[in-house]
C-alpha positions as CSV (number, residue, x, y, z in Angstrom):
1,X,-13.4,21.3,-1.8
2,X,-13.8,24.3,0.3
3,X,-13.0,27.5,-1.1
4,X,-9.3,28.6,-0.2
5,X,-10.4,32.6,-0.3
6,X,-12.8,31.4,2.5
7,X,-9.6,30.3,4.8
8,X,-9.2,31.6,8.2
9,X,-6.5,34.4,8.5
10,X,-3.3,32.5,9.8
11,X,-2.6,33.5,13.2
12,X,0.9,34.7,13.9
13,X,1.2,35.2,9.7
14,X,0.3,37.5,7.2
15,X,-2.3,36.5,6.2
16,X,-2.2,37.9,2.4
17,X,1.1,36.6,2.1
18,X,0.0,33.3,2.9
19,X,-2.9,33.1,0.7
20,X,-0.4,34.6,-2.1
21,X,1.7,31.6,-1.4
22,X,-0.9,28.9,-1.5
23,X,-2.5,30.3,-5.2
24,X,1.3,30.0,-6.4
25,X,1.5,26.1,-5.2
26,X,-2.1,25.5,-6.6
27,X,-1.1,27.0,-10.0
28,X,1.8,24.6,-10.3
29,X,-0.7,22.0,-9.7
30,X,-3.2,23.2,-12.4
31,X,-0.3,23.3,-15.1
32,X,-0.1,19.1,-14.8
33,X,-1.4,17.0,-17.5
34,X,-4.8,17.6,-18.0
35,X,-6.3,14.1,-16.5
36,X,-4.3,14.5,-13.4
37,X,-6.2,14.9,-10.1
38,X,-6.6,18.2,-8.6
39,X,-7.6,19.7,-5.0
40,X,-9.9,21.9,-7.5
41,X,-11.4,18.9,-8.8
42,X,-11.4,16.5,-6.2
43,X,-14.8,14.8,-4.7
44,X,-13.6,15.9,-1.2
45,X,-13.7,14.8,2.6
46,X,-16.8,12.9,3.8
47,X,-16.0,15.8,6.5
48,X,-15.8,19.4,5.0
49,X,-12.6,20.9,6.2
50,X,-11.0,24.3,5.5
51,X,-8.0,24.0,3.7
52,X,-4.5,23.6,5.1
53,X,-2.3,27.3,4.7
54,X,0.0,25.5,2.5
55,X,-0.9,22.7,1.6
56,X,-2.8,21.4,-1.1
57,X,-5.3,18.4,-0.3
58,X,-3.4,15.2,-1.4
59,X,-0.2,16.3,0.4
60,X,-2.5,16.3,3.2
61,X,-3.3,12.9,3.0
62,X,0.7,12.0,2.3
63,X,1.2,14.0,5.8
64,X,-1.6,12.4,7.7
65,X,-0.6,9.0,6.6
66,X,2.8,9.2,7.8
67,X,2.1,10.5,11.4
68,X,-0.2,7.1,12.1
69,X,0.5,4.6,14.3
70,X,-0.3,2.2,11.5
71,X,2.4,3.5,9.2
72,X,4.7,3.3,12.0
73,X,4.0,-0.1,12.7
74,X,5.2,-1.1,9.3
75,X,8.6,-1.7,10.1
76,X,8.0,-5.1,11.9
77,X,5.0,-6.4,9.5
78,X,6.7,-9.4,7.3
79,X,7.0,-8.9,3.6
80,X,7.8,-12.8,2.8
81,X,10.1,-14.0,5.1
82,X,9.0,-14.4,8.5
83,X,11.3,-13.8,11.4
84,X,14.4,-13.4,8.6
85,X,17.8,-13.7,10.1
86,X,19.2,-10.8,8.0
87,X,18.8,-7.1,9.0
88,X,18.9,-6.2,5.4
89,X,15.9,-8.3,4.3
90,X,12.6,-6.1,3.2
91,X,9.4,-5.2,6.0
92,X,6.4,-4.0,4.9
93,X,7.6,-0.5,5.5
94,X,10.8,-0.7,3.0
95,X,8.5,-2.3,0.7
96,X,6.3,0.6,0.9
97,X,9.3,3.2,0.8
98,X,10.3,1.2,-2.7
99,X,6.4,1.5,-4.0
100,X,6.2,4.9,-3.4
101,X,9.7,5.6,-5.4
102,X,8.7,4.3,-8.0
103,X,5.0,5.8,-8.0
104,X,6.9,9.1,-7.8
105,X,8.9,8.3,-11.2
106,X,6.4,7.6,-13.1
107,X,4.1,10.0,-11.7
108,X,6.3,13.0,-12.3
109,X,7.8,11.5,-16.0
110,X,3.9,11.5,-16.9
111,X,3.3,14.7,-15.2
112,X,0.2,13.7,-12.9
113,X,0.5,14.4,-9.3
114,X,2.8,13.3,-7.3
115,X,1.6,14.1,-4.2
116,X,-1.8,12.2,-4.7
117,X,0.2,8.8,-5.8
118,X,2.4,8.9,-2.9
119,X,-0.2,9.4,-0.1
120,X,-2.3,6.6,-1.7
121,X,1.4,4.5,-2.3
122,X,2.3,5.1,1.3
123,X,-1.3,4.1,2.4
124,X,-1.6,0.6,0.5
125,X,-0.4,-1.6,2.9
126,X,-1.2,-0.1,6.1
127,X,-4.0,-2.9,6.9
128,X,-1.9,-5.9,6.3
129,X,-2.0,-8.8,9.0
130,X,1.6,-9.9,10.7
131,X,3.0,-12.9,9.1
132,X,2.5,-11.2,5.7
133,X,0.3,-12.7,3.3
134,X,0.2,-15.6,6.0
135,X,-1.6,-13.7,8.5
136,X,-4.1,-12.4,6.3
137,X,-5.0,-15.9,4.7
138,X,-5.6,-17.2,8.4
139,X,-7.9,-14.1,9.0
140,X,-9.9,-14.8,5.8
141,X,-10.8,-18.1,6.8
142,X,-11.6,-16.9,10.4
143,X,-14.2,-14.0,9.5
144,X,-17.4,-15.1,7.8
145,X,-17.1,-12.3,5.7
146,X,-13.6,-12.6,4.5
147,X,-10.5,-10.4,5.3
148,X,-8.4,-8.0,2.3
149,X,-5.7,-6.5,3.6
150,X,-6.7,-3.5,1.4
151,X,-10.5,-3.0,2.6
152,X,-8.6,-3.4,6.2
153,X,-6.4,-0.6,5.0
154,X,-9.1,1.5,4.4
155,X,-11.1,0.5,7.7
156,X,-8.0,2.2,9.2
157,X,-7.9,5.4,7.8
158,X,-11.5,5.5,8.1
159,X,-12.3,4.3,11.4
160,X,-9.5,3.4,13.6
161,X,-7.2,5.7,13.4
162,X,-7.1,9.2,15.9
163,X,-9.1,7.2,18.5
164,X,-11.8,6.3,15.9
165,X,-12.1,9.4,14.1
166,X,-9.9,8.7,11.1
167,X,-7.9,10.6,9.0
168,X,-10.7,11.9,6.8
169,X,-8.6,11.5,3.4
170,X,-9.8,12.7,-0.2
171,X,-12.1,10.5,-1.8
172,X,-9.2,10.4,-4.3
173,X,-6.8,8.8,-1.9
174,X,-9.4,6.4,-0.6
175,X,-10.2,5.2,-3.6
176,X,-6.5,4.2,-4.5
177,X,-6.0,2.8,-1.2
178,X,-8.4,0.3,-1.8
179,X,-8.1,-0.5,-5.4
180,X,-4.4,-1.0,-5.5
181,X,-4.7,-4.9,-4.9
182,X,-4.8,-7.4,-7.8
183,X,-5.3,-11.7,-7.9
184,X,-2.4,-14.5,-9.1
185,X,-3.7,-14.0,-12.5
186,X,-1.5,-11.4,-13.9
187,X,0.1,-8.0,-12.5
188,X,-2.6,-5.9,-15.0
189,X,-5.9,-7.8,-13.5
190,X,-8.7,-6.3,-11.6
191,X,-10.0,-7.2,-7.9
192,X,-11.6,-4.5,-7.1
193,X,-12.1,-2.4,-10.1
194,X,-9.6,-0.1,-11.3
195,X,-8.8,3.1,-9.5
196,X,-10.7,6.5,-11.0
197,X,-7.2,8.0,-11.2
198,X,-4.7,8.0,-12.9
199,X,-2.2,8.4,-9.6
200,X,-4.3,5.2,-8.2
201,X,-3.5,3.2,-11.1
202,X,-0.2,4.4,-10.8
203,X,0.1,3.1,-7.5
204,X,-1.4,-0.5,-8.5
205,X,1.1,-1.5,-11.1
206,X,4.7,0.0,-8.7
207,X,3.1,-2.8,-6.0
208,X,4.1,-5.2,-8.4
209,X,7.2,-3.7,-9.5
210,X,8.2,-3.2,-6.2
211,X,7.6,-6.3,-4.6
212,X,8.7,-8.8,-7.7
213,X,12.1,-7.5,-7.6
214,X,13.1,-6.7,-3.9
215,X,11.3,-10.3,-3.0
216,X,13.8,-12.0,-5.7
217,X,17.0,-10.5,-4.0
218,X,15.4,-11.5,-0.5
219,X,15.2,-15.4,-2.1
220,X,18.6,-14.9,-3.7
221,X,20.0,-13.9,-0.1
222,X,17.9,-16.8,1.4
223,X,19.5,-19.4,-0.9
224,X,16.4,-20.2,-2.5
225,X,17.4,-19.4,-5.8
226,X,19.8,-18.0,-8.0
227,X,20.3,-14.9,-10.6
228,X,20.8,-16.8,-13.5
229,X,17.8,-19.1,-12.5
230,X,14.9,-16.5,-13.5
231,X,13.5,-17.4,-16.7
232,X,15.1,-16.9,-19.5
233,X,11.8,-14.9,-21.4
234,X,11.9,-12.4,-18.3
235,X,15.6,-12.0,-18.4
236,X,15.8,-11.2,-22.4
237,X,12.9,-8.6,-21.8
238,X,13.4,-7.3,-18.2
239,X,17.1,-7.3,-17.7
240,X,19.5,-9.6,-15.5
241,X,20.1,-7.4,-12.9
242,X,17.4,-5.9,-10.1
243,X,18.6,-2.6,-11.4
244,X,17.8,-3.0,-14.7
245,X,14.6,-4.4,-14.4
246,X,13.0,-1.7,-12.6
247,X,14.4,0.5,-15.2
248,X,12.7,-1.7,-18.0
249,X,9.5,-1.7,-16.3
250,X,9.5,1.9,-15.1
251,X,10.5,3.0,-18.4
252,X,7.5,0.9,-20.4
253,X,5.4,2.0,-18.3
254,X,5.8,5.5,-18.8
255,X,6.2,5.3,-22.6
256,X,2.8,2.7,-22.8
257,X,0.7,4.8,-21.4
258,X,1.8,8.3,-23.2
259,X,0.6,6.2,-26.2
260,X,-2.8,6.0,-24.1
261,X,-3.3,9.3,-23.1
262,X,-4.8,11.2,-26.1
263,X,-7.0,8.2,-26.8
264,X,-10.3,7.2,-25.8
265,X,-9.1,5.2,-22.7
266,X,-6.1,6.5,-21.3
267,X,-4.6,4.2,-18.3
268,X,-1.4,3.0,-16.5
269,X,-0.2,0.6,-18.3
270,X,2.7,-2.0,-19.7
271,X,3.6,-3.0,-23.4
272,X,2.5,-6.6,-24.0
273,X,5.9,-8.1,-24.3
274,X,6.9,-6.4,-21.0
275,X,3.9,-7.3,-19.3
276,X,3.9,-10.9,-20.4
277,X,7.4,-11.0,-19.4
278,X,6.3,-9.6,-15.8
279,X,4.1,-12.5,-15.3
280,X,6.2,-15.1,-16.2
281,X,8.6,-13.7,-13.8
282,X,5.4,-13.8,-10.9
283,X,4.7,-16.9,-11.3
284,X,8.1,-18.0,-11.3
285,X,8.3,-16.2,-7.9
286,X,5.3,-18.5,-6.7
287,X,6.4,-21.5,-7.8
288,X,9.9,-21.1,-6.4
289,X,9.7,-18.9,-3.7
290,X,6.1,-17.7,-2.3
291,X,5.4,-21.7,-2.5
292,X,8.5,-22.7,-1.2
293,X,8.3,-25.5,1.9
294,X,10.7,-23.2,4.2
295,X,8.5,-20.5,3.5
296,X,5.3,-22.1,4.3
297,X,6.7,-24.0,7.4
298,X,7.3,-20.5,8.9
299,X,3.9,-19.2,7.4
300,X,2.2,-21.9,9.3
301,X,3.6,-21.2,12.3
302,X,2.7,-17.6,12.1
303,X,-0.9,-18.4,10.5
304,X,-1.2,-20.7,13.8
305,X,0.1,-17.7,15.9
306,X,-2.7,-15.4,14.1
307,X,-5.4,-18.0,14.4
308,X,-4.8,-18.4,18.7
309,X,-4.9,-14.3,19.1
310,X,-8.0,-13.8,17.1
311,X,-10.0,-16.8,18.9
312,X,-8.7,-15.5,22.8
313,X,-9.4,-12.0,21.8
314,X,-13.2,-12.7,20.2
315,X,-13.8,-14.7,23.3
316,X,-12.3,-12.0,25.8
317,X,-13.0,-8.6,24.1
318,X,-12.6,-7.4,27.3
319,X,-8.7,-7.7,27.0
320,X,-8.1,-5.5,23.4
321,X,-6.3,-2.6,24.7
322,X,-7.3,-0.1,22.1
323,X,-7.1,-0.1,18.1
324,X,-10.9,-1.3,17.9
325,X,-14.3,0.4,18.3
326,X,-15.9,-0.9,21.4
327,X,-19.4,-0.6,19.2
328,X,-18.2,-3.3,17.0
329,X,-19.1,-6.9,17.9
330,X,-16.4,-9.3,19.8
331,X,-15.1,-10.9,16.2
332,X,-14.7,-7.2,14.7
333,X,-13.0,-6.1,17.4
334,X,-10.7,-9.1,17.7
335,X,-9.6,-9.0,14.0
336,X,-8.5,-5.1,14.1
337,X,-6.8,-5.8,17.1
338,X,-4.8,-8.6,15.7
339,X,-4.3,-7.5,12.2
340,X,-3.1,-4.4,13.6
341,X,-0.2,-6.3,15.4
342,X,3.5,-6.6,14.4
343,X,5.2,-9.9,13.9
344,X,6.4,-9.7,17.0
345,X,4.1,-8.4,19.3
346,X,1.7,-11.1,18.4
347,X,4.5,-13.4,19.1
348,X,5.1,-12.3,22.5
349,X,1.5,-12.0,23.6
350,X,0.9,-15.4,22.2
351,X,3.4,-16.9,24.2
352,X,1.9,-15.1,27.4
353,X,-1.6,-16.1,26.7
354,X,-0.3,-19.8,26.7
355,X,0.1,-20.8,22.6
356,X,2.4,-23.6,22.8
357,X,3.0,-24.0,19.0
């Protein structure tokens, strides 16, 4: 990182003042628990910048996150349920809201930093398709090289945000960003490796949290199933009640991995019966509800919607109004284009182009 007695004199401030004020906010980040991430220690920008007045580097990244038009499009990106007829059902942005709660809880009980885990929380989803997981299956099978909604995140912040300078994030936040997705397997498995922080791993394991229990009141509201229906080896462990499940798991969580910490591999994690419990309640979820024929049928209608865009737009490149590098080649350009769309954008300009599905 650059060296903060190298820093610019504010204009319009005092400038000792300032610099007084930013070695009082870096000490309270150098009395955090020993393997928490630092500005001091961080691997830096891939651009050398001076540092902010008062600022540290992650909260940064947190601030640059939030002012991008992909983080503002998150509010009309489908969780599950596409085109739900309740107000109160979760987006992609809520979702993320909920993720980086409950990042922040455990981040501060463990006291690692909080404003690392909540820049790469509010970052983790910002490359996911419309349609939800719908979207970004049809895109996999539509590039040759595959499509992850969390190397698409990173692509953002990257490349295609700020007109195609990107945000220039810590090395730190990158690396959560992409790491934080995990495979059917189990809530604790590994895609992509595990994140080199603490904060990233953090991150990794509130996903689940967060999206297990918001997407069972979403199914409970949508009549697809019922409280008392979750299995019974979740409910003795976890708790009956949404409420009480996230305090189970957040509490675990937090008391598992103090256990870690003084050992030789220190890491986010759960206790076995918790976590075992977690992933009977998943794939209870995927048998019941991600599985589900209603939610398919409207899956495959946005999968078809998905599928339509990204063939007009790799054939007519010409027509992408921004949110793609004109270096890239027709099908690159096409797919950030259209991943980048809300539900209903790329309904509306599928209906003008012609789709008749």
């Amino acid at each position: 990182m650059v060296d903060t007695l190298g820093m610019d004199e504010p204009r319009g401030h005092d400038g000792a003042r300032i610099r007084e004020l930013r070695a009082r906010i870096a000490a309270r980040e150098a009395a955090l628990e020993p393997l928490a991430a630092r500005e001091a220690t961080s691997a830096g920008r891939a651009r050398p910048e001076p540092p902010d007045p008062l600022r540290l580097a992650f909260q940064v990244d947190r601030d640059r996150i939030i002012h991008t038009r992909a983080f503002r499009r998150l509010k009309h990106k489908t969780q599950v349920f596409v085109a739900p007829d309740s107000d109160h059902v979760v987006t992609r942005m809520t979702h993320t809201i909920e993720v980086q709660q409950i990042a922040r809880t455990v981040a501060r009980a463990l006291n690692l930093n909080e404003d690392l885990t909540e820049a790469i929380a509010l970052g983790h989803d910002l490359g996911h398709t419309p349609f939800g997981h719908a979207g970004e299956e049809q895109l996999a099978a539509l590039l040759f090289e595959g499509f992850r909604h969390n190397e698409q995140s990173l692509r953002i912040v990257d490349l295609l945000e700020r007109d195609g300078a990107g945000l220039n994030l810590t090395v730190e936040t990158r690396d959560g960003i992409l790491k934080h997705s995990k495979v059917r397997e189990s809530v604790a498995a590994e895609a992509w490796g595990t994140a080199a922080t603490l904060e990233g791993q953090i991150v990794k394991l509130a996903d689940s949290i967060a999206y297990l229990n918001h997407d069972i009141q979403d199914a409970i509201r949508a009549g697809l199933i019922r409280e008392g229906e979750l299995p019974e080896a979740a409910r003795s462990v976890l708790g009956a009640e949404h409420s009480r499940r996230i305090e189970t798991l957040v509490t675990d969580c937090v008391l598992a991995t103090l256990a870690t910490l003084d050992g030789d591999a220190p890491r986010i994690t759960l206790s076995e019966p918790v976590l075992a419990a977690t992933d009977r309640l998943r794939e209870f979820m995927f048998d019941r509800v991600y599985l589900h024929e209603s939610t398919l049928r409207e899956a495959r209608r946005g999968q078809a919607i998905v599928a339509f865009l990204f063939e007009h737009y790799a054939a007519h490149p010409d027509e992408i109004v921004g949110w793609s590098r004109a270096q890239d080649p027709p099908w690159r350009r096409a797919a950030d284009y259209v991943s980048g769309m809300t539900d209903g954008f790329a309904a509306r300009r599928a209906r003008e182009l012609g789709f008749a599905g």
